[in-house]
Structure formats: structure tokens, C-alpha cells
Backbone as numpy.savetxt, mean C-alpha at the origin, in Angstrom:
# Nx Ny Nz CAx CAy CAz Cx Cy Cz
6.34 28.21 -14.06 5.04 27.70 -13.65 5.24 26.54 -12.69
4.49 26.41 -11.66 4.67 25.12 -10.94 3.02 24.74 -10.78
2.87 23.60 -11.44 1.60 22.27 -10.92 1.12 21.85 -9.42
0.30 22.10 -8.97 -0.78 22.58 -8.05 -1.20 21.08 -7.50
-0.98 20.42 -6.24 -1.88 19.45 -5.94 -3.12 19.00 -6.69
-3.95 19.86 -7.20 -4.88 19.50 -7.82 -4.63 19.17 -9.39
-3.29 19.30 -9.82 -3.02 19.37 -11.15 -3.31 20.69 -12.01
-3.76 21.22 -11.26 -3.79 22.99 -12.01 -1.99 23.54 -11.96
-2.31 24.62 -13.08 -0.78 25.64 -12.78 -1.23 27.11 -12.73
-0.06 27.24 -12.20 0.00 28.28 -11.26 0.85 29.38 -12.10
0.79 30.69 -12.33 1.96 31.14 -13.17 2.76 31.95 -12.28
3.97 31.64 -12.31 5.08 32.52 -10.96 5.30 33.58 -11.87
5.17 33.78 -12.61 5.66 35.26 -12.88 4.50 36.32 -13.08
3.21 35.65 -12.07 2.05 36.52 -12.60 1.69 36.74 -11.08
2.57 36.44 -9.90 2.86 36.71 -8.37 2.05 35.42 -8.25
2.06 34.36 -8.35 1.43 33.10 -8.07 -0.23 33.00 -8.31
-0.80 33.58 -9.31 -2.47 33.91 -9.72 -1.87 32.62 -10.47
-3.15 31.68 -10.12 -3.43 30.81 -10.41 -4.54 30.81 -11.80
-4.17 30.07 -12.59 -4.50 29.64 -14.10 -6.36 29.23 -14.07
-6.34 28.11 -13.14 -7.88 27.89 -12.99 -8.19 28.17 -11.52
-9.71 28.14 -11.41 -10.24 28.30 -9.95 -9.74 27.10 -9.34
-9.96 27.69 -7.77 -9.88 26.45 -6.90 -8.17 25.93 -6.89
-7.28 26.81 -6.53 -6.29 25.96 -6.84 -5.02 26.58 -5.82
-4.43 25.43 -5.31 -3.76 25.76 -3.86 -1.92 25.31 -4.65
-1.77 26.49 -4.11 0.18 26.43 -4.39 0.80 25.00 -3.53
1.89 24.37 -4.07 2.59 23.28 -3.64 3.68 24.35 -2.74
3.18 24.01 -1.07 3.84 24.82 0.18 5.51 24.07 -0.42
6.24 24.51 -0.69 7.80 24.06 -0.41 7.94 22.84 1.25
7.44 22.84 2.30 7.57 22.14 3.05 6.74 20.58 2.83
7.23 19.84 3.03 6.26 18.55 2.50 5.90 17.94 3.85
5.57 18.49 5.06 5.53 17.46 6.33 3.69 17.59 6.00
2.97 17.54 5.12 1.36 16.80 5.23 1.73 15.55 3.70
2.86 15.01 3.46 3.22 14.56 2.33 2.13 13.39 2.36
2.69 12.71 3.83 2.10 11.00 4.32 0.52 11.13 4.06
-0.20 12.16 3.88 -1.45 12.22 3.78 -2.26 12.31 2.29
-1.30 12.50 1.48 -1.71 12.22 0.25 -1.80 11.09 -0.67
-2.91 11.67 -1.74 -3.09 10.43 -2.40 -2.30 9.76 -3.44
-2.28 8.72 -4.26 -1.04 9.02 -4.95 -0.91 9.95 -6.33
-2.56 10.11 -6.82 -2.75 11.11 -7.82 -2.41 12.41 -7.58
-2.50 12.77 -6.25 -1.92 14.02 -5.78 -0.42 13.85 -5.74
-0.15 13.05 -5.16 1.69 12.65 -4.87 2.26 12.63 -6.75
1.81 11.97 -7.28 2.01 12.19 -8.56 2.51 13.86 -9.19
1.77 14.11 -8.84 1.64 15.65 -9.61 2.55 16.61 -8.36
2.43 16.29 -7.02 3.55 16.80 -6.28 4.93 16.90 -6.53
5.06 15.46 -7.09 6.73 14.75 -7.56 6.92 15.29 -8.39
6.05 15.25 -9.77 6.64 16.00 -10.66 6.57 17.44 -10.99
6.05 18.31 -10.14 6.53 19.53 -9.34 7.66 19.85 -8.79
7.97 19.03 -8.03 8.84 18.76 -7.11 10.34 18.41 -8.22
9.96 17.57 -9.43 11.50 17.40 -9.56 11.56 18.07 -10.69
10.84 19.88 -10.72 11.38 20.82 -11.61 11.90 21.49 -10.78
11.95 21.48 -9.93 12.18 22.58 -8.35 13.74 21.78 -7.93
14.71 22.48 -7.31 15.73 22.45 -6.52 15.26 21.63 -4.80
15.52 20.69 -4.83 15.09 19.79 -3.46 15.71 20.32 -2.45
15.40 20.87 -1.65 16.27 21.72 -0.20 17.08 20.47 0.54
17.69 20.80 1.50 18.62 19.93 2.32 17.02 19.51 3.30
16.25 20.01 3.36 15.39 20.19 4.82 14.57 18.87 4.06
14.03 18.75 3.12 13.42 18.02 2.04 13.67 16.40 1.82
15.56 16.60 1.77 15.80 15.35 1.51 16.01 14.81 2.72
15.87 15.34 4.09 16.06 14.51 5.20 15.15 14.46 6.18
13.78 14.89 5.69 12.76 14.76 6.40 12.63 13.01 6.77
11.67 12.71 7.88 11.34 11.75 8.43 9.69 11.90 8.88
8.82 10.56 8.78 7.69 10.78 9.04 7.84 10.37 10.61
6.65 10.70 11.34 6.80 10.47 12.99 7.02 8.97 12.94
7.48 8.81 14.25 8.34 7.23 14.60 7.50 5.96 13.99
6.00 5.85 14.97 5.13 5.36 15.52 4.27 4.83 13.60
4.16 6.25 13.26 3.51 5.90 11.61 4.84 4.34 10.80
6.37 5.05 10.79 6.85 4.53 10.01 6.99 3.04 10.56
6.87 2.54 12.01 7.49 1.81 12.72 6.25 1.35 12.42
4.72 1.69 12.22 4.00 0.77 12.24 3.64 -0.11 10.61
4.25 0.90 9.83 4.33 0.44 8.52 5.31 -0.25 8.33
6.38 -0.79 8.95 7.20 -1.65 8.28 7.19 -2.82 9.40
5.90 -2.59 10.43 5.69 -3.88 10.69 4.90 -4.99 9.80
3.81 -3.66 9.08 2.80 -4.13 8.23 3.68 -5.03 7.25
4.50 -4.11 6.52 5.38 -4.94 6.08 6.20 -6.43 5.74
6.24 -6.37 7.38 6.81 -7.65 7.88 6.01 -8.58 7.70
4.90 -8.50 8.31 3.49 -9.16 8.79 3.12 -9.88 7.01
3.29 -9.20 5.74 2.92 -9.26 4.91 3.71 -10.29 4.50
4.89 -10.43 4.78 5.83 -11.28 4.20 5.78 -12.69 4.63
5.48 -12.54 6.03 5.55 -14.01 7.01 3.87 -14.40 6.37
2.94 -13.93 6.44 1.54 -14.47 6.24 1.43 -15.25 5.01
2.68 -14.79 3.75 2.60 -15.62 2.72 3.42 -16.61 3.02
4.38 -17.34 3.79 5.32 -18.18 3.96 4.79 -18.72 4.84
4.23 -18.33 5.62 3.69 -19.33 7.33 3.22 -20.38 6.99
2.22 -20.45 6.31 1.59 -21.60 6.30 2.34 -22.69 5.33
3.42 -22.61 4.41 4.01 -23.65 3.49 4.50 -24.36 4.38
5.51 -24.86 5.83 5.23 -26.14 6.22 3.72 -27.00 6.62
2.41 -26.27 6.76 1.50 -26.97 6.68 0.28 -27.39 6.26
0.59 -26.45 5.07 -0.14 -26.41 4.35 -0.47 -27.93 3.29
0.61 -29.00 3.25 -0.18 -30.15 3.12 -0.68 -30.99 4.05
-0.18 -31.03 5.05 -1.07 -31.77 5.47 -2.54 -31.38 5.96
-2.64 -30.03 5.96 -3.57 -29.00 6.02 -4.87 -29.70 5.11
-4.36 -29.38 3.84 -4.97 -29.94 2.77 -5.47 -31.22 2.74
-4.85 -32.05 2.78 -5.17 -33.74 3.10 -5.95 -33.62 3.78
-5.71 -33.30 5.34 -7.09 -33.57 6.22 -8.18 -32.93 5.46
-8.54 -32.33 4.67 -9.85 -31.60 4.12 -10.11 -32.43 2.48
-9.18 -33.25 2.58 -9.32 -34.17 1.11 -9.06 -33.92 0.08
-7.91 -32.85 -0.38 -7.13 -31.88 -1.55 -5.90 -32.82 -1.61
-5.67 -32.51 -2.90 -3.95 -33.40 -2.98 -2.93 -32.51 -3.03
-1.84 -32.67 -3.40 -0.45 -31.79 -3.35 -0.89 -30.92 -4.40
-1.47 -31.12 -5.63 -1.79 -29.68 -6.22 -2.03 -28.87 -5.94
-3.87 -29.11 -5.13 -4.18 -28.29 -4.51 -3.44 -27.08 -3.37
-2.81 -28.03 -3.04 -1.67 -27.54 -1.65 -0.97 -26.49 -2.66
-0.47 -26.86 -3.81 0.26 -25.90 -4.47 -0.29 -24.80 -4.86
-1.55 -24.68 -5.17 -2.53 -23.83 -5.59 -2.92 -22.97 -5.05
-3.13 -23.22 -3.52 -3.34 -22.76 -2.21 -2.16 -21.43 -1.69
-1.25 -22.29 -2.24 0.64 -21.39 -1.85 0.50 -20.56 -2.85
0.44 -20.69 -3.79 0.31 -19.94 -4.93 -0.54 -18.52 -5.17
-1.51 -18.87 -4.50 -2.80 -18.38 -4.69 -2.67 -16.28 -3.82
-1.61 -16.58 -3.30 -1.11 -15.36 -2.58 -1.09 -14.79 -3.27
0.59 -14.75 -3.88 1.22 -13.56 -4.97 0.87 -13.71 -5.86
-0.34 -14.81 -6.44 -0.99 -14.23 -7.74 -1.93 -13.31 -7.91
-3.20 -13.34 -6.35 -3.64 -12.41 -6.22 -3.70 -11.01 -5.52
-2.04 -10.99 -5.23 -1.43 -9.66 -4.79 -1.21 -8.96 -5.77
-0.72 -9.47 -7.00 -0.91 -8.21 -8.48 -2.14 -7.41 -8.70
-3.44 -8.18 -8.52 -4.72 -7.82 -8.17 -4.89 -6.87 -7.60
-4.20 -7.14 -6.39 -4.71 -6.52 -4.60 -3.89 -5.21 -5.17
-2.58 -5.16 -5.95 -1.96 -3.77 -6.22 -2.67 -3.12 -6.74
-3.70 -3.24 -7.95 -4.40 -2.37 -9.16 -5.61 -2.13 -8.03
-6.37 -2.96 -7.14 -7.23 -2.65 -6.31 -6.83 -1.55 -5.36
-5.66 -1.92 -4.86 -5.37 -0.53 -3.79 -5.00 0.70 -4.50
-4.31 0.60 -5.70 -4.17 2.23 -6.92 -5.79 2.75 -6.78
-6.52 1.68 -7.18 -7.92 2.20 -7.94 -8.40 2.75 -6.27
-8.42 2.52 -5.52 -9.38 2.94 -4.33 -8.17 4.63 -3.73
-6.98 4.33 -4.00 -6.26 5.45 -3.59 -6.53 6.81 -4.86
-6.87 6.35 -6.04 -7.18 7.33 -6.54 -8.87 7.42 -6.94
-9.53 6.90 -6.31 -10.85 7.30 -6.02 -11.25 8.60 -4.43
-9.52 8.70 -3.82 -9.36 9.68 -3.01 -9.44 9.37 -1.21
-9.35 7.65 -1.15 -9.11 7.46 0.08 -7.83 8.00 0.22
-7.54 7.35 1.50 -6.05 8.57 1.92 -5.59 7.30 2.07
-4.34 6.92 2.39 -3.23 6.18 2.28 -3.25 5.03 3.59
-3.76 5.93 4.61 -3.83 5.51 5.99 -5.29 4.63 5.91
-6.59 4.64 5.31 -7.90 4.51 5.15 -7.48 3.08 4.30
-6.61 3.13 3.29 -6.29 1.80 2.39 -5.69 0.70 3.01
-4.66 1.47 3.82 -3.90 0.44 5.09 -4.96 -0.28 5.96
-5.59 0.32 6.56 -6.70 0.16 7.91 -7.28 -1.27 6.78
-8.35 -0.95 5.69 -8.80 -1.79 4.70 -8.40 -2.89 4.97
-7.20 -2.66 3.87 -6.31 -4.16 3.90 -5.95 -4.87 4.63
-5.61 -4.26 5.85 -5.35 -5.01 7.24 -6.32 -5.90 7.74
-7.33 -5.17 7.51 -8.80 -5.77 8.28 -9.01 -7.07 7.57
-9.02 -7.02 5.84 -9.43 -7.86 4.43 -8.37 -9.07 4.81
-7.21 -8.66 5.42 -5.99 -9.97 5.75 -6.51 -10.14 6.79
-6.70 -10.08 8.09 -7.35 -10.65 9.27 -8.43 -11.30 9.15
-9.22 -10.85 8.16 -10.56 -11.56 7.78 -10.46 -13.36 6.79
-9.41 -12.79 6.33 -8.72 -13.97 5.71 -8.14 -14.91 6.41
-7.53 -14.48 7.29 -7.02 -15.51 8.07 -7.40 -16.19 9.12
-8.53 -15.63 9.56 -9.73 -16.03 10.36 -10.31 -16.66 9.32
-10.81 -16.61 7.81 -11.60 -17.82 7.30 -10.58 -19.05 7.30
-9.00 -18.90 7.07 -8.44 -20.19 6.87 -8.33 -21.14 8.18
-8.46 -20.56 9.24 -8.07 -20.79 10.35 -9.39 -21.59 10.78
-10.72 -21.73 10.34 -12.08 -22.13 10.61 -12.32 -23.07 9.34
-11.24 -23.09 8.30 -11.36 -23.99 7.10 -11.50 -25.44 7.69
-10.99 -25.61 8.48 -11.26 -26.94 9.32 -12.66 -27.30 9.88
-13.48 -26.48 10.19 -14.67 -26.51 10.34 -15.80 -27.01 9.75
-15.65 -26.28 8.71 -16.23 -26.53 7.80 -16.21 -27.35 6.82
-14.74 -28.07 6.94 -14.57 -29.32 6.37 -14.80 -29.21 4.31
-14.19 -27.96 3.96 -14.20 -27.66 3.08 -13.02 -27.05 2.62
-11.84 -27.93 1.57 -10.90 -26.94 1.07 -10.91 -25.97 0.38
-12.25 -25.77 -0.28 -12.34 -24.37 -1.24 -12.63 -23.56 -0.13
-12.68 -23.59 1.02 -12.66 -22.45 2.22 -10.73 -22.19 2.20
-10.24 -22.97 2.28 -8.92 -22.81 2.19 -8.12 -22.11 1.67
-9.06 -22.40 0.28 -8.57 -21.82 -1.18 -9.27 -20.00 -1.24
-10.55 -20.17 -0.88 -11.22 -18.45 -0.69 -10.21 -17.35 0.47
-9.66 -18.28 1.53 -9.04 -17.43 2.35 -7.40 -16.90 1.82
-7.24 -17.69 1.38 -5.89 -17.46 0.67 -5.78 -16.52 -0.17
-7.20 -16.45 -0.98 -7.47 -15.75 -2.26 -7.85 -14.15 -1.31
-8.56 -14.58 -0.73 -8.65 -13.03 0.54 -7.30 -12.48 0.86
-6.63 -13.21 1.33 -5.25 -12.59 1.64 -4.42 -11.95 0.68
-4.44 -12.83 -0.50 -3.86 -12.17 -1.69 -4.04 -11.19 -2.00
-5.58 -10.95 -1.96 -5.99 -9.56 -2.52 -5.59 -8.27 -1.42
-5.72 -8.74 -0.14 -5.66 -7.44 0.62 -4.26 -7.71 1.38
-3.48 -7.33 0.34 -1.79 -8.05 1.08 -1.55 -6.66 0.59
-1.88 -6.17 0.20 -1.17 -4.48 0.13 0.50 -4.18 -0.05
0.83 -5.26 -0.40 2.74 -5.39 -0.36 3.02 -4.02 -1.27
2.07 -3.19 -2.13 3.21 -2.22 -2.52 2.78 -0.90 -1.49
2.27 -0.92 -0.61 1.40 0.30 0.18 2.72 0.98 0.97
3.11 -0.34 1.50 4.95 0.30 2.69 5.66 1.02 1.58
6.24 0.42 0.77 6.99 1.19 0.37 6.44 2.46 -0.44
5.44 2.57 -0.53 4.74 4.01 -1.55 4.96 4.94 -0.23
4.29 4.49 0.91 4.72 5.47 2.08 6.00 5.53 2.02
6.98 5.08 2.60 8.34 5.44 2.38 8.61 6.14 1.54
8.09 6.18 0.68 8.77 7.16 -0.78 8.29 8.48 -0.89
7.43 8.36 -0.02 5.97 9.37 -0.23 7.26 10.44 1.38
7.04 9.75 1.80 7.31 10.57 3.58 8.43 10.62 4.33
10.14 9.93 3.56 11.11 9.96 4.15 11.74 10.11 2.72
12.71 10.88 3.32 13.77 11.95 2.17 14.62 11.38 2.37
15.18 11.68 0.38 16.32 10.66 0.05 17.40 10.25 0.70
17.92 11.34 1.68 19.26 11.16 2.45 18.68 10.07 3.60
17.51 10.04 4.14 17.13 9.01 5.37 17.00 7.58 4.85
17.10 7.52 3.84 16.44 6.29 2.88 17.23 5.17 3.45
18.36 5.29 3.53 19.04 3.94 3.69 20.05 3.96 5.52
19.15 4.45 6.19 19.28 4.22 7.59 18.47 3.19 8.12
């Protein structure tokens, strides 16, 4: 029997007649992989690791442009939480916060990136596509960083503190690597 994108099975010894309606065979080729969700990818994988993995399988690659733009995202994700710790006190001071605050502020990232992970699961298995969650988050961090960047304006550090908390949430840090795992085969992994 092999498990069906949709989580249906399929019975192979009945010429592939499928068990329930509505239900599409797992093609052996995985090049629409990058387009799935992870509830689907879920049930792919573990399809997939009752099945014999072909040579063609483990050395697939997603197009350049997708992967090259995801591990800029990547990048981008890493520097946006570190950038601001040389100035982020005196940042603070001018808006009338003390070194706590400043700490709170730094902080305020990767505490609400655990968040931002269960938020991006829950919206990927409500059936956005992978690419639709990226676009999101990207936008939710630009939006963030445009409020911290105007925190001066407004002459308010809990603007400081909301943008930070924006960023946290839409920092998407586990999204790169789910693609990677999702769309480049094991043998490409460590090129």
C-alpha cells in the first residue's frame, strides 16, 4: 500500500484502485515537492521512506533563483536579529528606556520567533503553500522594521519594543530550512 498526498491509501496489489474517493497516487518523481504543504510533505515522507529512494531522488535540486533566494532570506534573518545590538542602547536612552529595556528589546526577537514557528506551521497547514508563508513573513519583517526605524518619531520606546516583537514573530527562521529538506536530495545537501 502506499499513502496518497491527501493521506488516503492506495492498494498496489489491487492495480493502484484507490481505498477512498478523490485520491491521487504519490508520482515517484518529486520535482512539484517545493510546492507543498507540510501536511502534505508529511505524509509524502513517510511514503517515501517505505519506498526505495532512487539515485534521481537523492540528487535532485530545486531551480537556482528559488534556492538562492531562500538562503538569502536566511541570511537576512540572522543579521536583522544582531544588527541592531551595537545600538540598540543608546537607541533606547534617547527614547528614555534603561539597559533593561535595551535588553528586552534584544531579547524580544528569539523569544517571539518560537511563536512566529507555531504561527507559520498553523497557516502552512491551513493550506497556504510554502512560497505564500515566505512572501507573508517577509512583508510582517519589513513592516517591522519600518516601525523601529520611525520609533524615533514618535518618541515612544514601546514602539521599539512592538517592532521588535513584529520581527520576532515574522522571522520565519524555520521556513529555509523546511524548504531545503522539502526540495534538495540528500546527496546535494552538503554542497
Amino acid at each position: 500500500t502506499v499513502t496518497t498526498l491527501e493521506g488516503s491509501i492506495v492498494d498496489d496489489t489491487n492495480q493502484g484502485t484507490p481505498v477512498s474517493r478523490n485520491a491521487s497516487v504519490v508520482h515517484s518523481s518529486v520535482t512539484s515537492c517545493h510546492t507543498m504543504t507540510p501536511s502534505l510533505a508529511g505524509s509524502f515522507l513517510a511514503s517515501r521512506s517505505r519506498k526505495a529512494v532512487s539515485a534521481e531522488d537523492e540528487s535532485r535540486m530545486p531551480p537556482t533563483f528559488s534556492l538562492a533566494t531562500v538562503l538569502w532570506l536566511s541570511l537576512l534573518s540572522g543579521v536583522n536579529l544582531v544588527i541592531v545590538i551595537p545600538t540598540a542602547d543608546d537607541y533606547v536612552h534617547r527614547l528614555g528606556g534603561d539597559e533593561l529595556f535595551g535588553g528586552l528589546m534584544i531579547g524580544a526577537v528569539p523569544l517571539l520567533a518560537m511563536f512566529g514557528i507555531g504561527f507559520n506551521q498553523l497557516l502552512l497547514r491551513q493550506g497556504l503553500s510554502l512560497k505564500t508563508v515566505l512572501l507573508l513573513m517577509s512583508v510582517g519583517t519589513v513592516l517591522g522594521n519600518v516601525l523601529y526605524a520611525v520609533a524615533g518619531l514618535t518618541k515612544s520606546m514601546w514602539t521599539l519594543l512592538a517592532a521588535r516583537c513584529v520581527i520576532g514573530l515574522c522571522n520565519g527562521s524555520n521556513l529555509s530550512s523546511m524548504y531545503i529538506g522539502l526540495t534538495v536530495g540528500m546527496r546535494r545537501r552538503s554542497e
